[in-house]
C-alpha angles and dihedrals in degrees: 000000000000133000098254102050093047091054084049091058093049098252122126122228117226126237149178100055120194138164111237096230103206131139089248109028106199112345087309102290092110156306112320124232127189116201132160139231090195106312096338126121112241125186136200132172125203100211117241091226089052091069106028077061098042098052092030084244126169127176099021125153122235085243086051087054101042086046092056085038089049090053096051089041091130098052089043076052091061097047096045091041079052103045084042094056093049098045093248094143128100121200142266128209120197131154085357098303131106132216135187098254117204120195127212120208142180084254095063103045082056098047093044087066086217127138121243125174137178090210077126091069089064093058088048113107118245091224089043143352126252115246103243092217100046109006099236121149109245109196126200 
């Protein structure tokens, strides 16, 4: 849906999108990603059995799993943007504060007929892993 329609109907668009590279995103169950409806704070979560599913992965890091989110941010963008529009969100309260939570699944990658790939994860250096955005080698 384009920008301009959804604003029509009344619905923000969400934007801003950005992985939340730390060593246990979100409590373990996947890659972050902030996003906002305005100024509000909007969270999703790809799940890490989605794509240990999804690319037939064992044994990954959750570097390994924010870096292969980070590189189909765009697509992970589509299917958030979607599952927003359409309230399919539930909420998160932390620090007494609540957010609109969206989950990402291995149902959905698949629905959303989109590609996604962890060819990012070859060019990652084994003492290390390559920043997507700016190809610098981040080390532990």
């Amino acid at each position: 849906m384009s920008r301009s329609i959804a604003n029509f109907w009344g619905y923000e668009m969400l934007s801003d999108f950005t992985v939340v590279y730390a060593s246990n995103s979100f409590d373990g169950r996947g890659s972050l990603i902030h996003c906002f409806d305005g100024r509000e704070l909007v969270l999703a979560v790809v799940q890490r059995t989605a794509l240990d599913d999804y690319f037939a992965w064992t044994g990954r890091s959750a570097r390994d799993a924010n870096l292969v989110t980070d590189s189909n941010l765009a697509s992970f963008e589509k299917i958030i943007s979607t599952k927003y529009l359409v309230g399919d969100y539930g909420y998160y309260e932390k620090y007494g504060r609540v957010y609109r939570l969206l989950t990402v699944n291995e149902q959905d990658m698949h629905r959303s007929g989109l590609e996604f790939t962890d060819r990012i994860l070859a060019v990652a250096e084994p003492s290390g892993w390559a920043d997507p955005r700016t190809g610098e080698v981040q080390r532990s």
